[in-house]
VEXFIDO-430974 format. One line per field, with one value per atom (N, C-alpha, C): residue number from 1; atom name; x, y, z. Coordinates in Angstrom, 3 decimals. Example, Ala and Ser with C-alpha at 12.3 -4.5 7.8 and 13.67 -1.06 7.14 Angstrom:
<rs>
pos = (1/1/1/2/2/2) $
site = (N/CA/C/N/CA/C) $
c1 = (13.190/12.300/13.200/12.850/13.670/12.900) $
c2 = (-5.690/-4.500/-3.300/-2.250/-1.060/0.030) $
c3 = (7.800/7.800/7.800/7.080/7.140/7.870) $
</rs>
This chain:
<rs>
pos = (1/1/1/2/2/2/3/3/3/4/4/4/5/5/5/6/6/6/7/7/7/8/8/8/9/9/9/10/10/10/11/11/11/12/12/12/13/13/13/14/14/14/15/15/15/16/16/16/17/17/17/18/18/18/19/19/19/20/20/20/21/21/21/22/22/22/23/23/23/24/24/24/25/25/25/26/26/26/27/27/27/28/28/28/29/29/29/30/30/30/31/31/31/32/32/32/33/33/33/34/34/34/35/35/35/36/36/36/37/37/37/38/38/38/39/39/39/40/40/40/41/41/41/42/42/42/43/43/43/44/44/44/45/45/45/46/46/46/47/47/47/48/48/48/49/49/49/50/50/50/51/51/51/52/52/52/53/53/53/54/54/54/55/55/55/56/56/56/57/57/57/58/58/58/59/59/59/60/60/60/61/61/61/62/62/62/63/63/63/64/64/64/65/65/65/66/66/66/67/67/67/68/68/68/69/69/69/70/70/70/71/71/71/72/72/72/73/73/73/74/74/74/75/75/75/76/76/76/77/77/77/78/78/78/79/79/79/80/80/80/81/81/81/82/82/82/83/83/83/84/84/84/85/85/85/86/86/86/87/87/87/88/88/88/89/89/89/90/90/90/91/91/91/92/92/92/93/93/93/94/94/94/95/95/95/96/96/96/97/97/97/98/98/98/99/99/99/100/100/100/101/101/101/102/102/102/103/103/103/104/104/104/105/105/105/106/106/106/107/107/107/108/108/108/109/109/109/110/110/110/111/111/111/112/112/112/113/113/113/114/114/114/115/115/115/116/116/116/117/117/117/118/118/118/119/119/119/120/120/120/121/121/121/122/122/122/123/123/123/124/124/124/125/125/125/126/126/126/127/127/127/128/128/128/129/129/129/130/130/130/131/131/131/132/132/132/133/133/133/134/134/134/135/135/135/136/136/136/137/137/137/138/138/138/139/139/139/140/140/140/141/141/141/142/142/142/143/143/143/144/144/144/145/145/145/146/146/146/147/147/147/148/148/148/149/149/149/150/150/150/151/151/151/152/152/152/153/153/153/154/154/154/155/155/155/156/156/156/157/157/157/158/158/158/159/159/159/160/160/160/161/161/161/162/162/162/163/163/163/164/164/164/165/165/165/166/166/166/167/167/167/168/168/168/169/169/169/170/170/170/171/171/171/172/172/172/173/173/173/174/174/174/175/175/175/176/176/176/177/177/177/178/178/178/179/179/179/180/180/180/181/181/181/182/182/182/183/183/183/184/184/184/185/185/185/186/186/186/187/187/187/188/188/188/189/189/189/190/190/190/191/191/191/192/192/192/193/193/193/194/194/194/195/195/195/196/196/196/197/197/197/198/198/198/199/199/199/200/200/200/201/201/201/202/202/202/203/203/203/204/204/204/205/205/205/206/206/206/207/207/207/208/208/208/209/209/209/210/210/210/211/211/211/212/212/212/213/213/213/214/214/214/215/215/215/216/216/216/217/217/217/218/218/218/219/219/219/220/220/220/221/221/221/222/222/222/223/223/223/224/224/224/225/225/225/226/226/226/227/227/227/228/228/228/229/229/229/230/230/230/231/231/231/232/232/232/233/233/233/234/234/234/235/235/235/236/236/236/237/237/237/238/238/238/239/239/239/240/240/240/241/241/241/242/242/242/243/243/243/244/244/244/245/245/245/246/246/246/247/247/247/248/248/248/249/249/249/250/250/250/251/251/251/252/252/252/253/253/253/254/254/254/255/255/255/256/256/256) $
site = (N/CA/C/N/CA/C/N/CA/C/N/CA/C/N/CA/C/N/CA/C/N/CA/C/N/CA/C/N/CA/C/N/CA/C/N/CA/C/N/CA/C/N/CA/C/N/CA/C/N/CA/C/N/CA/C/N/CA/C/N/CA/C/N/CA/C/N/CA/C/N/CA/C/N/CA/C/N/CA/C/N/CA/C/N/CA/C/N/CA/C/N/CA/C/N/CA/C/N/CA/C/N/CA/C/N/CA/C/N/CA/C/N/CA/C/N/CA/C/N/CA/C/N/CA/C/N/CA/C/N/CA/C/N/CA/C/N/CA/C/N/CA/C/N/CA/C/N/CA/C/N/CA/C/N/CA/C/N/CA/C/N/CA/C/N/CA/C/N/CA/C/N/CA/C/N/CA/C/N/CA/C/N/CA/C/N/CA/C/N/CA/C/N/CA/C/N/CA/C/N/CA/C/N/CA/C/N/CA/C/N/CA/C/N/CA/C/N/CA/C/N/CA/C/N/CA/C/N/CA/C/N/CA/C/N/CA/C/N/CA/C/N/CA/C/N/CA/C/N/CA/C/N/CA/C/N/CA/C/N/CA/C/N/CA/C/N/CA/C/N/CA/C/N/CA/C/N/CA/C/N/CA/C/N/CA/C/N/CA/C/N/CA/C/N/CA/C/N/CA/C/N/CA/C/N/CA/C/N/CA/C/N/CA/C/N/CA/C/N/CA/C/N/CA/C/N/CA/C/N/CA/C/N/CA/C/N/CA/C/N/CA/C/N/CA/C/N/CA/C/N/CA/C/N/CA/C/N/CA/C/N/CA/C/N/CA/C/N/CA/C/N/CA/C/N/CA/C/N/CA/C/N/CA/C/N/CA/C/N/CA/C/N/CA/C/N/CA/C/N/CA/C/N/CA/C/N/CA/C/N/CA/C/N/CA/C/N/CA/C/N/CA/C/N/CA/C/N/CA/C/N/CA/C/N/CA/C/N/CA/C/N/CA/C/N/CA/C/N/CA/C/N/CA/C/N/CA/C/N/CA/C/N/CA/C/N/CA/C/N/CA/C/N/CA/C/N/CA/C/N/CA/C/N/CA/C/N/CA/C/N/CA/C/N/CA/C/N/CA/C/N/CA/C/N/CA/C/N/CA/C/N/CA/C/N/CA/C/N/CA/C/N/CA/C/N/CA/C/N/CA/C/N/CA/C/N/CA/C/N/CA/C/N/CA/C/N/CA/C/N/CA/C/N/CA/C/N/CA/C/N/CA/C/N/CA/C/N/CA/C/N/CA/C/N/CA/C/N/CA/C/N/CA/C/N/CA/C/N/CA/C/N/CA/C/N/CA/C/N/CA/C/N/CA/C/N/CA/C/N/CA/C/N/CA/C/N/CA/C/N/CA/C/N/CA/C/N/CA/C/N/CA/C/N/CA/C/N/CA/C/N/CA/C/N/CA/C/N/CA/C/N/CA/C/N/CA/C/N/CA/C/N/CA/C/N/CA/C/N/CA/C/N/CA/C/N/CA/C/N/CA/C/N/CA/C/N/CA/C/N/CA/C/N/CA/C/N/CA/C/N/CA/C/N/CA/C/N/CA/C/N/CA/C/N/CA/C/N/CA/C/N/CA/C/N/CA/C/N/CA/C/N/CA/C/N/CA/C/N/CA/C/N/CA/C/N/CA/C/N/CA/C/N/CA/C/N/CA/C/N/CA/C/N/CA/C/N/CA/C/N/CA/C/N/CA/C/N/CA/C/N/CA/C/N/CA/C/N/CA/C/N/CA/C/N/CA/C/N/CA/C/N/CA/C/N/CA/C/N/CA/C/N/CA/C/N/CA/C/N/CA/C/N/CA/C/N/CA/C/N/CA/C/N/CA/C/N/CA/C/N/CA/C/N/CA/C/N/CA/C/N/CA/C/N/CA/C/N/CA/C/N/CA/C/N/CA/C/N/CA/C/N/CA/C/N/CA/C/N/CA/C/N/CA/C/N/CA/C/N/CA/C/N/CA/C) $
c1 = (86.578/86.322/85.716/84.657/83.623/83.817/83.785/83.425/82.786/81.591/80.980/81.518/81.169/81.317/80.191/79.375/78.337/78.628/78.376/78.328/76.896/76.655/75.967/76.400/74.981/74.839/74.031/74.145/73.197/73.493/72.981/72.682/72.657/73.785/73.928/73.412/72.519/72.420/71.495/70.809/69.266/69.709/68.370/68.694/69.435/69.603/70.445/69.639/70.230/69.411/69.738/70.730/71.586/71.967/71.082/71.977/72.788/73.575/74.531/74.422/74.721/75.457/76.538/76.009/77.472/76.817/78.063/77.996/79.553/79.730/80.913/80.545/81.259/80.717/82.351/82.338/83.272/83.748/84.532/85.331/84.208/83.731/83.180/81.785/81.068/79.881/78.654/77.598/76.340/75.673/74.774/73.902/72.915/71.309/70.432/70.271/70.445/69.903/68.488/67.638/66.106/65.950/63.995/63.723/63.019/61.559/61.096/61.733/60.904/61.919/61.949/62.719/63.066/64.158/64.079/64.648/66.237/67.002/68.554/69.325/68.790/69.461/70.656/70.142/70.758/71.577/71.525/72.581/73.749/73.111/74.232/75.254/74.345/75.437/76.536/75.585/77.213/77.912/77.809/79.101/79.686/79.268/80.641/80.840/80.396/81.329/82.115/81.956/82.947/82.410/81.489/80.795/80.247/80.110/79.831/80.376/81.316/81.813/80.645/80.972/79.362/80.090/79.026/78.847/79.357/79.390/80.110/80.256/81.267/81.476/82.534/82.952/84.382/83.820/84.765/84.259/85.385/86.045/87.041/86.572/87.708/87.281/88.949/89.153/90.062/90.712/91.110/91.656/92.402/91.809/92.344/91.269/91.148/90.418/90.608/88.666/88.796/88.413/88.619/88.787/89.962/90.967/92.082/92.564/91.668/91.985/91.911/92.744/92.558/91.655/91.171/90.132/90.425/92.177/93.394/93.258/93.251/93.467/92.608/91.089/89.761/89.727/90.069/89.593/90.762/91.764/92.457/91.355/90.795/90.165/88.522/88.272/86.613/86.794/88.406/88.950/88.257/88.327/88.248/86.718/85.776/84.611/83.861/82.595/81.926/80.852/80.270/78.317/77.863/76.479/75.360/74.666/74.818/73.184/72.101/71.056/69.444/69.908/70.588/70.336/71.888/72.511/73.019/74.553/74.424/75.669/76.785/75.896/77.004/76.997/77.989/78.391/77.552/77.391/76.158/77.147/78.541/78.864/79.601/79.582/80.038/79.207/79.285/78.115/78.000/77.258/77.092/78.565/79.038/80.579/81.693/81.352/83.008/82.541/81.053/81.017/81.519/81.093/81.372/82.600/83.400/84.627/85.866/84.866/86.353/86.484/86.018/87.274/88.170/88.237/89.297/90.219/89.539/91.042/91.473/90.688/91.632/92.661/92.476/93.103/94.486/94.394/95.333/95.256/94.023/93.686/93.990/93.947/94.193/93.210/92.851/91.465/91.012/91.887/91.038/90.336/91.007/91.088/89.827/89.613/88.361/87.267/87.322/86.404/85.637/85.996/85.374/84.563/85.680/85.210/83.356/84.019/82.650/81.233/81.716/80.582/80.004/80.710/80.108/79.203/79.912/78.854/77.983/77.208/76.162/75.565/76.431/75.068/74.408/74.958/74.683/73.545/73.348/72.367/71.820/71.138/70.414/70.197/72.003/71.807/72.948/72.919/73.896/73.319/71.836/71.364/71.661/72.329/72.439/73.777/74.735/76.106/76.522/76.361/77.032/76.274/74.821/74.215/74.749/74.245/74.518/73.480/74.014/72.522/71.318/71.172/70.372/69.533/69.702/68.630/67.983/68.990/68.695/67.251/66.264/65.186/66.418/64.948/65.549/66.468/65.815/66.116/67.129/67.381/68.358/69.633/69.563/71.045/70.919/70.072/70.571/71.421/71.058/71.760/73.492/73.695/74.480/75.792/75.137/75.742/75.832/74.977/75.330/76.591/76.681/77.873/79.058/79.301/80.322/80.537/79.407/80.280/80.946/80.547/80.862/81.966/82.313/83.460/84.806/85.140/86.431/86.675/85.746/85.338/86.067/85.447/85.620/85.646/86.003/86.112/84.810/84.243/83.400/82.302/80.853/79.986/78.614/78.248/77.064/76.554/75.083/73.944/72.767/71.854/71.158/69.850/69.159/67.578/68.034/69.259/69.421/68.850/67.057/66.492/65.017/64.997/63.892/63.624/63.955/63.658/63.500/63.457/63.394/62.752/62.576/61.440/62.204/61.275/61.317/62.480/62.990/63.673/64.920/65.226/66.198/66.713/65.711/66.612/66.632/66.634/66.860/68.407/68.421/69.842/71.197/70.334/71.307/71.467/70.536/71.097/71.989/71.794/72.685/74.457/74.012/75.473/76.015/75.570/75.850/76.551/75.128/75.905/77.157/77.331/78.511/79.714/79.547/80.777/80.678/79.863/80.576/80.911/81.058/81.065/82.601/82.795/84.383/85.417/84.830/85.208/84.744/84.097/83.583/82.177/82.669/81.750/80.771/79.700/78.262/77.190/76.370/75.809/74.671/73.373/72.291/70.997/70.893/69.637/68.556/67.362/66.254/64.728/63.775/62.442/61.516/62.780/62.072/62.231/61.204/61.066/61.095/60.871/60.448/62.076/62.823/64.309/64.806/64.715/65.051/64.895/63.998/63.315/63.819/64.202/64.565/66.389/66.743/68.628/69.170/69.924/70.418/71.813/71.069/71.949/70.914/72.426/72.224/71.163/70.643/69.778/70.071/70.345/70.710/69.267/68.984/67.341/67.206/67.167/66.961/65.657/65.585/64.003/63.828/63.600/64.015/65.603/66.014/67.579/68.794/67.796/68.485/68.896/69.744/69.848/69.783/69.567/69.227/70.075/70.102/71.563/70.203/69.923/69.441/70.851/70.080/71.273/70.610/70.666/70.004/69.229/67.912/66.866/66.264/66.765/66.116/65.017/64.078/63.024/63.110/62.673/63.037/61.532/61.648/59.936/59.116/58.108/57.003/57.114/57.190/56.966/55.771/54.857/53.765/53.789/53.337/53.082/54.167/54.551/56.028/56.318/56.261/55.927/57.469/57.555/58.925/58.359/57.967/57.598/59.589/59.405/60.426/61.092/62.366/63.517/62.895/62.883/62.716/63.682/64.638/65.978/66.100/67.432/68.003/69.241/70.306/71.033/71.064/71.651/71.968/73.092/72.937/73.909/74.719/76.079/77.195/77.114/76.308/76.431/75.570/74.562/73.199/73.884/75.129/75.348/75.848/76.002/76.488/77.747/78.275/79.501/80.904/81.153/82.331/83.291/83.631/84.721/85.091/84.074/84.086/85.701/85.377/86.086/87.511/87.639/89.352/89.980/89.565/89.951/89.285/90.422/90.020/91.232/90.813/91.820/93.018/94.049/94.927/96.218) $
c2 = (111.353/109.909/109.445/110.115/109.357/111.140/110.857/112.249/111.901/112.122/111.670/113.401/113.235/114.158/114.090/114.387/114.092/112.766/112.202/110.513/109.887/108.983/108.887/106.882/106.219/104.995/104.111/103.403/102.617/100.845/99.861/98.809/98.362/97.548/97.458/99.020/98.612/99.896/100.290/100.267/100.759/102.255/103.184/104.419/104.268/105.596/105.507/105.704/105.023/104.688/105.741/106.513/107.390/108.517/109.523/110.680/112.149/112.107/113.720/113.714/112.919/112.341/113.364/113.814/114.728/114.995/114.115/114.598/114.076/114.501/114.461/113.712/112.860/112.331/112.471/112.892/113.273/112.193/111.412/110.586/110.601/109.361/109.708/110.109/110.777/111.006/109.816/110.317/109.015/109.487/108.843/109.239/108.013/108.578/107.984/108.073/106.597/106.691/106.768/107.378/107.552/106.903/106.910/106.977/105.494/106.054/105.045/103.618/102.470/101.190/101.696/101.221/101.376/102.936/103.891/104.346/104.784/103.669/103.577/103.830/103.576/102.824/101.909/100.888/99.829/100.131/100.737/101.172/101.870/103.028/103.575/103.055/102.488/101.483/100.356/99.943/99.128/99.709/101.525/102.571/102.725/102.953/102.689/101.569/100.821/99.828/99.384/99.845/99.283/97.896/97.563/96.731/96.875/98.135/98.816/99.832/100.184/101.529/102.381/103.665/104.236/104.489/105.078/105.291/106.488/107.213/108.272/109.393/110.467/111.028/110.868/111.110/110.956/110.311/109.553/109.045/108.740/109.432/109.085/108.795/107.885/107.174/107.096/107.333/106.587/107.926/108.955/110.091/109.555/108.491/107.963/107.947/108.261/108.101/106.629/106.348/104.975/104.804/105.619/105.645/105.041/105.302/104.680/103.301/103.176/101.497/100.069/99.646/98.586/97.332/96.482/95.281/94.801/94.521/93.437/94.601/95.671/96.316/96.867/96.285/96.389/96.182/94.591/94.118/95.290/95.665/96.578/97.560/98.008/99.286/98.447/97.616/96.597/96.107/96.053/95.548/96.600/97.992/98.631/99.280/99.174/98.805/97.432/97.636/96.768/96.888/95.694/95.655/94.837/95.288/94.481/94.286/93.505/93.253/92.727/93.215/92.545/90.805/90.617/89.106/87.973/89.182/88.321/88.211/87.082/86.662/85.933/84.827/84.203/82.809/82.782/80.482/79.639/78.942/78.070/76.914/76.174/75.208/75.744/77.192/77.628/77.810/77.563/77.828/79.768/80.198/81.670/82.092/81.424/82.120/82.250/81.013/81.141/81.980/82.335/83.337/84.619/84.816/86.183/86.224/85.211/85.322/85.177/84.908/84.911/86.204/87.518/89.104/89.088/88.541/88.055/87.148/86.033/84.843/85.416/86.052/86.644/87.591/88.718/89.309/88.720/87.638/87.412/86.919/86.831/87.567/85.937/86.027/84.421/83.881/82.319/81.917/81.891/82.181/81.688/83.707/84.712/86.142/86.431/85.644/85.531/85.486/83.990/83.109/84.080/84.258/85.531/86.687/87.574/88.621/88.353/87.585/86.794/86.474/85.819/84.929/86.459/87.311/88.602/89.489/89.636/90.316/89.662/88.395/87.607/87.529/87.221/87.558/88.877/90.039/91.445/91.732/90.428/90.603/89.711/88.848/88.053/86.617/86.123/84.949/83.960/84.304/83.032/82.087/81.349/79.655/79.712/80.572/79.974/80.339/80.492/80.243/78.930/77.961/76.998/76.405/77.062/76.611/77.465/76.424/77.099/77.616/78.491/79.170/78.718/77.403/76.996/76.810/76.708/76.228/77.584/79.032/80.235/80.859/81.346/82.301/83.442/84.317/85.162/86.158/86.517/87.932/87.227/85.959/85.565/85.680/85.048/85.473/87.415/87.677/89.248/89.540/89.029/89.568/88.747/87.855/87.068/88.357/88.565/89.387/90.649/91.113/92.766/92.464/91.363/90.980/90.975/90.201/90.252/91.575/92.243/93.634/94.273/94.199/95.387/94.570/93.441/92.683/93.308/94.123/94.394/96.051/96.528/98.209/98.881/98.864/99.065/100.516/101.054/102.480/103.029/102.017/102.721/101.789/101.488/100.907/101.031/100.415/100.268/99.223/99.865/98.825/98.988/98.112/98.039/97.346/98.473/97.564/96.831/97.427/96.082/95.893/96.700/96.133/95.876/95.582/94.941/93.552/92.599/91.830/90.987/92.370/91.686/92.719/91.981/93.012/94.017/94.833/96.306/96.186/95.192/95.304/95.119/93.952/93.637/95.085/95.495/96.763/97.833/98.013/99.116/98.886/97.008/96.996/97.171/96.738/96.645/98.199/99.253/100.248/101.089/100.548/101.004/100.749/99.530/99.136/99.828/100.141/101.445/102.819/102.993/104.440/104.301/103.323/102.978/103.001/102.120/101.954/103.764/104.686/105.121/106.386/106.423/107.177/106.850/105.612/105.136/105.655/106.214/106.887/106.133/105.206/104.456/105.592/105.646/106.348/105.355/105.978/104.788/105.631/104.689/104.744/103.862/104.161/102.922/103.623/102.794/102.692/102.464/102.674/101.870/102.742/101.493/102.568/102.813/102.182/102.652/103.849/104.944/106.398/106.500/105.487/105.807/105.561/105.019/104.481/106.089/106.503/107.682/108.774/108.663/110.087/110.023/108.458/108.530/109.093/109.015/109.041/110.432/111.077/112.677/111.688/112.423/111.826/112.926/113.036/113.657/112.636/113.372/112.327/112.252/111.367/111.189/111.049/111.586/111.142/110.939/109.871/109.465/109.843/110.279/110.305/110.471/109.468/109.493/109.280/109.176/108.405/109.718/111.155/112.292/111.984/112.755/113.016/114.092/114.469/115.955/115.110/115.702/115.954/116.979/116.230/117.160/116.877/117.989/118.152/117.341/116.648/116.496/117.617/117.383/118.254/119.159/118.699/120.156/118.676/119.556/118.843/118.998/118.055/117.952/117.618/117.959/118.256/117.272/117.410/116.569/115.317/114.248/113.724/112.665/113.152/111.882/110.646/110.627/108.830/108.733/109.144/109.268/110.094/109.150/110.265/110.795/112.236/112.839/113.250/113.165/114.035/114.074/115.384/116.117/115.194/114.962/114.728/115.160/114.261/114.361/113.613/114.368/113.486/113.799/112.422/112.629/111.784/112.258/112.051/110.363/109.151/108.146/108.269/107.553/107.604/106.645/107.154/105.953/104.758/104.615/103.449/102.560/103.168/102.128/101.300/101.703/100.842/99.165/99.148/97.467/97.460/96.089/94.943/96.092/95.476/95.645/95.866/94.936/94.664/95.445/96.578/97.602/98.753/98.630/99.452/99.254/97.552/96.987/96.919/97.577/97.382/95.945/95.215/94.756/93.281/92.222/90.957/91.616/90.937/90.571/89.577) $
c3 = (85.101/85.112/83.788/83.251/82.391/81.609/80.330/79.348/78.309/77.903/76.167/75.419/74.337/74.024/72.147/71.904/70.566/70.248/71.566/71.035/70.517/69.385/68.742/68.846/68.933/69.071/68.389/67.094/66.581/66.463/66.502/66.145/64.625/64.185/62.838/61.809/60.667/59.815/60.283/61.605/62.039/62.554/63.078/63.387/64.472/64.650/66.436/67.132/68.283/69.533/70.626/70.544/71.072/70.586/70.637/69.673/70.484/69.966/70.426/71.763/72.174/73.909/74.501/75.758/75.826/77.638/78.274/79.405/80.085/81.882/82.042/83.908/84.125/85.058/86.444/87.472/88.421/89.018/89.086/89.874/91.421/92.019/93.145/93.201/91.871/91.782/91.594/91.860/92.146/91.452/90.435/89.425/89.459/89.113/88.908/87.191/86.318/85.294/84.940/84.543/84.336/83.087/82.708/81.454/81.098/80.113/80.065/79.544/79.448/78.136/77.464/76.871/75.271/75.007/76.200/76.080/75.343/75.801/75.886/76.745/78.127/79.116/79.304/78.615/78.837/77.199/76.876/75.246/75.944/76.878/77.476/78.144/79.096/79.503/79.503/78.471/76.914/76.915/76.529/76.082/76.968/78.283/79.435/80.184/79.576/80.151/79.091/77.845/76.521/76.000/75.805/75.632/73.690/73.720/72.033/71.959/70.415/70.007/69.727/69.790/69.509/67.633/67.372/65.908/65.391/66.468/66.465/67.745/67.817/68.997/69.914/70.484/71.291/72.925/73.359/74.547/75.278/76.808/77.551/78.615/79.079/80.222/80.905/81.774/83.062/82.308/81.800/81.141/79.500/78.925/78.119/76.499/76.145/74.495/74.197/74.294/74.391/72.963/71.947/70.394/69.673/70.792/70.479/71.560/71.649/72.521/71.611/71.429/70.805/71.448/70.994/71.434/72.186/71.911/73.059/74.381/73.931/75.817/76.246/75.792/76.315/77.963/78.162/79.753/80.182/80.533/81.111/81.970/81.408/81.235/82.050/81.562/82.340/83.553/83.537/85.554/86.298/85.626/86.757/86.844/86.490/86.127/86.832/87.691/87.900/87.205/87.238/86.215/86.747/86.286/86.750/86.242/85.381/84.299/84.038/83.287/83.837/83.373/82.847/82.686/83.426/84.543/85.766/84.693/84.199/83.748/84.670/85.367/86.201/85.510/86.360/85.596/86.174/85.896/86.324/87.035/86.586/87.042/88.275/88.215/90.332/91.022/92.071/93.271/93.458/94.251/94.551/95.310/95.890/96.622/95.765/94.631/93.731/92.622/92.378/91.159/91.907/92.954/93.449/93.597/93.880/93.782/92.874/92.100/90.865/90.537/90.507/90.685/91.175/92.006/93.316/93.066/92.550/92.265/90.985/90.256/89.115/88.962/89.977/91.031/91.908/91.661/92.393/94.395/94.658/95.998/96.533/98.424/98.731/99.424/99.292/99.183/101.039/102.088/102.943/103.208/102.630/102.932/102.376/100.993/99.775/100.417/100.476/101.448/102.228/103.333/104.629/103.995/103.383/102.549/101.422/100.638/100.296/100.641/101.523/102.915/103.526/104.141/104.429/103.627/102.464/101.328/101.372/100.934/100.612/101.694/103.439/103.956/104.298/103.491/104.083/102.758/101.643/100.564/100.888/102.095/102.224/102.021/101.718/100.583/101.909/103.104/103.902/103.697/103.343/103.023/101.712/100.872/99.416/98.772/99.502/99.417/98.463/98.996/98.390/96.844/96.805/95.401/94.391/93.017/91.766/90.980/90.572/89.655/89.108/88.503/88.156/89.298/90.462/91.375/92.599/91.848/92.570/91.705/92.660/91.944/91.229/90.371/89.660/90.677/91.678/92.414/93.561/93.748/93.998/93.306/92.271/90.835/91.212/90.938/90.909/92.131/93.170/94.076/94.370/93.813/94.010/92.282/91.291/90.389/91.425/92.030/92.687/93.375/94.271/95.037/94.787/93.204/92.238/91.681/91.495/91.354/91.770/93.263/93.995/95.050/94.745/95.800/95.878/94.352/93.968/94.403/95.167/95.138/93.641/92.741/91.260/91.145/90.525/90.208/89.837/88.910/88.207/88.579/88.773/89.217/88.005/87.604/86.788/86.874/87.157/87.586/86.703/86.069/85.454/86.045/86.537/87.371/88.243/89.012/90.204/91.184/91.473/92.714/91.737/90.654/89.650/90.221/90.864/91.112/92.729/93.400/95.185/95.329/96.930/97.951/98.194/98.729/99.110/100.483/101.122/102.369/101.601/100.732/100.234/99.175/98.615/97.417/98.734/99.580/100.857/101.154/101.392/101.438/100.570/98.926/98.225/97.749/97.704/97.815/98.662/100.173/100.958/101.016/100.187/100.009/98.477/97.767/96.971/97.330/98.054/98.607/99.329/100.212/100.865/100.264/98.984/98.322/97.403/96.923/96.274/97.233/98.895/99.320/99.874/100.077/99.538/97.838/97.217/95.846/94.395/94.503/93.303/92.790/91.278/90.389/90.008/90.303/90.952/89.708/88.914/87.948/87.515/88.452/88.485/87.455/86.517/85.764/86.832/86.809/87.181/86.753/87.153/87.053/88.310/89.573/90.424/90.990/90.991/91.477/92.571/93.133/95.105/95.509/94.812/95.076/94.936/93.520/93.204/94.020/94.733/95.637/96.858/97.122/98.576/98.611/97.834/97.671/96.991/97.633/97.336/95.941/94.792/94.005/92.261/91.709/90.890/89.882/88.446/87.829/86.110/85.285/83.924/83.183/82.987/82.123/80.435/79.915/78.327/78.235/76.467/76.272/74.812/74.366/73.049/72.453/72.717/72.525/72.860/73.734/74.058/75.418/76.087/77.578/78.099/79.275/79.852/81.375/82.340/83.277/83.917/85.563/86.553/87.749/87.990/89.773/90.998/91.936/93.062/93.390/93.305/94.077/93.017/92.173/90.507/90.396/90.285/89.540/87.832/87.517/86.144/85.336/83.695/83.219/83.269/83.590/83.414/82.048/81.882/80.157/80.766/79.298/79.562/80.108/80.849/80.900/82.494/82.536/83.456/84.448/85.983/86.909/87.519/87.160/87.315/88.638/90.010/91.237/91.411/92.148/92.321/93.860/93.773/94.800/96.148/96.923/98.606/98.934/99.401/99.330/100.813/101.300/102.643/102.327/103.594/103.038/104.007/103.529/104.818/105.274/106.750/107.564/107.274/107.588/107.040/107.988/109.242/109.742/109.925/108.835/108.176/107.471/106.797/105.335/105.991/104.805/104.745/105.199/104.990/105.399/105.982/107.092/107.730/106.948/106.240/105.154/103.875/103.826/102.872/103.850/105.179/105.801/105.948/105.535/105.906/104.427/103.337/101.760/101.487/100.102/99.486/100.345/99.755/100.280/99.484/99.724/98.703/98.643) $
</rs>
């Protein structure tokens, strides 16, 4: 699915933020991104989603050398890819149902099949009174959840999330993780940054850890080293039950 290979990442002529990158990620696999700010987290995650060339190093994706992808056949390759990013990125002049839904009308999909599908996700993230508003008038951890929705509407191949329970209660990131595991237990390669540890400890899922612009690769349940400042307590994992998870509609595919 995902291969780096001595990938190397900098920002104009500044140092790299990313150095000698090299890991290989399985079609279907769930990974916890780690690591303090400033890390390169959120650097990494530019690189797969194609967002930045790295500076150097080889990098495939979908079995294709995305070295040789031209700019024009970028979105090709971002269809099949969902995100989630700390700063949302929805339209302000659509309400919460048509942002989540434009994967879908772009897609091709038909509006009364949309519609339903839609309306279900949002209320399985808490948001059935805020359907019909537009962003400007959603709290922060509202927009986040209204972007998690849009990600994950299209069951995407590839899933990347960036701090997506940074901004709600503890009941709400229970759900929106459950609906994670759900989808990547459907086959989506699932890939969440965060700094919450108690999230981390509760979920049997392998772990990506930055530290200094390096990566190290634990297994589910390997405890991994101590670094200052930074509480690594070791995996108490379980596994959830598939009929905790979220929305019905994960089970009937996608509209179309």
């Amino acid at each position: 699915m995902i291969h780096f290979e001595n990938v190397g990442m900098r920002y104009g002529m500044g140092s790299e933020v990313l150095k000698d990158i090299s890991f290989n990620l399985k079609p279907g696999s769930l990974h916890f991104l780690t690591g303090f700010s400033g890390a390169g987290k959120t650097s990494l995650l530019k690189l797969m989603y194609l967002a930045h060339r790295p500076s150097r190093g080889k990098i495939t994706m979908f079995r294709e050398d995305m070295g040789g992808v031209s700019r024009r056949d970028l979105p090709r390759f971002r269809r099949r890819i969902g995100v989630v990013f700390q700063d949302f990125r929805l339209l302000d002049h659509l309400t919460a149902v048509e942002n989540v839904a434009l994967p879908l009308w772009i897609a091709g999909g038909k509006g009364a099949e949309i519609e339903q599908h839609v309306e279900e996700l949002l209320t399985w993230v808490g948001l059935e009174g805020r359907m019909k508003s537009r962003p400007p008038v959603l709290s922060g951890g509202e927009k986040q959840r209204v972007a998690i929705a849009r990600a994950v509407i299209k069951r995407p191949d590839l899933l990347l999330a960036d701090e997506p329970t940074g901004n709600v209660d503890p009941a709400i990131a229970k759900r929106i993780m459950h609906l994670f595991v759900e989808l990547n237990k459907l086959g989506t390669t699932t890939v969440i940054a965060t700094h919450d540890m108690g999230l981390v400890n509760r979920v049997k899922a392998d772990r990506m850890h930055l530290s200094g612009g390096q990566l190290q690769m634990f297994r589910a349940g390997e405890n991994m080293p101590m670094e200052e400042g930074f509480d690594a307590a070791g995996f108490e994992t379980h596994t959830l039950n598939q009929e905790e998870f979220g929305p019905r509609a994960y089970d009937k595919g996608n509209p179309s």
